[in-house]
C-alpha positions in Angstrom: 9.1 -6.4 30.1 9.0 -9.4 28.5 11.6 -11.4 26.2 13.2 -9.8 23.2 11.9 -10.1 20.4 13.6 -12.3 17.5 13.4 -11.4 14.2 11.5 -13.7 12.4 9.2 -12.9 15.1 8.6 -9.1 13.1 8.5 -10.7 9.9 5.5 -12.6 11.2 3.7 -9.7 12.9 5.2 -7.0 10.1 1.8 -6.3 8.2 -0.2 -6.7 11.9 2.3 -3.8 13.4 1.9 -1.6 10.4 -1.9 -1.9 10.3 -1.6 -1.2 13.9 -3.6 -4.8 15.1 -0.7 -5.7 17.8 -1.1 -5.0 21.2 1.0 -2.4 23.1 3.6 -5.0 24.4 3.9 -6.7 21.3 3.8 -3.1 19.5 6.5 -1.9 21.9 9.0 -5.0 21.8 8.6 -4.5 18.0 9.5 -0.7 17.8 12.6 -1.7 20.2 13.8 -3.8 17.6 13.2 -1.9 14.9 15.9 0.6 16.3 18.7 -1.5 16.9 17.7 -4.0 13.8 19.1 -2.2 10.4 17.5 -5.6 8.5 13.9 -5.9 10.2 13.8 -1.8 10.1 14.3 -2.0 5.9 12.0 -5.1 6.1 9.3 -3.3 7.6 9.5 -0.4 5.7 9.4 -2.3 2.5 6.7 -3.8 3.4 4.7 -1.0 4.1 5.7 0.1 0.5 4.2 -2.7 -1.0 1.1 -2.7 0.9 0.3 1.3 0.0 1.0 0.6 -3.9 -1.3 -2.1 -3.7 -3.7 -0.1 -2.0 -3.7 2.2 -4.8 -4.0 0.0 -8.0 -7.8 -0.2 -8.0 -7.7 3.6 -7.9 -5.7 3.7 -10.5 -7.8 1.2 -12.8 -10.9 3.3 -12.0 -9.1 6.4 -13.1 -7.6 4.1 -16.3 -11.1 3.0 -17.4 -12.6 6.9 -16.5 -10.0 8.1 -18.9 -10.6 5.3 -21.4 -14.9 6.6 -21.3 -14.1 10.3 -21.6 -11.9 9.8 -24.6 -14.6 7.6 -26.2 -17.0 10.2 -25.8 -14.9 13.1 -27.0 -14.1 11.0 -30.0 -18.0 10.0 -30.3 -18.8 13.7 -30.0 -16.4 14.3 -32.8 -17.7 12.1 -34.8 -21.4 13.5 -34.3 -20.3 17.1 -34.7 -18.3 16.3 -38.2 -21.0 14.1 -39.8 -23.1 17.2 -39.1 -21.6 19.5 -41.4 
């Protein structure tokens, strides 16, 4: 087993461990400090929360500018179907 690890150490290899691109050691000596380390654990955790909102604004603009098209073509339909009368 090697050295414990610190905790800047786990801020530096957070994002790596939570995309799961650490080796086993390293992946091990994290989780061991991640459950006697209150601070890192929270750390960690908040980080993950960042990186799965961010991984979800492009979605959300695709969905924004779908929206935005469907409601210009209801409102162009609209248009069309009054002006027909």
């Amino acid at each position: 087993m090697g050295p414990e690890i610190t905790c800047q150490e786990v801020a530096e290899w957070a994002s790596a461990y939570l995309d799961e691109h650490v080796g086993d050691e390293r992946k091990r000596r994290i989780a061991l400090h991640l459950a006697i380390c209150g601070g890192c654990e929270t750390y960690v955790k908040q980080i993950g929360t960042v990186r799965d909102t961010v991984g979800l604004l492009p979605r959300a603009a695709h969905q924004l500018l779908d929206m935005h098209r469907l409601r210009q073509a209801f409102l162009a339909r609209i248009r069309r179907g009054s002006s027909d009368r």
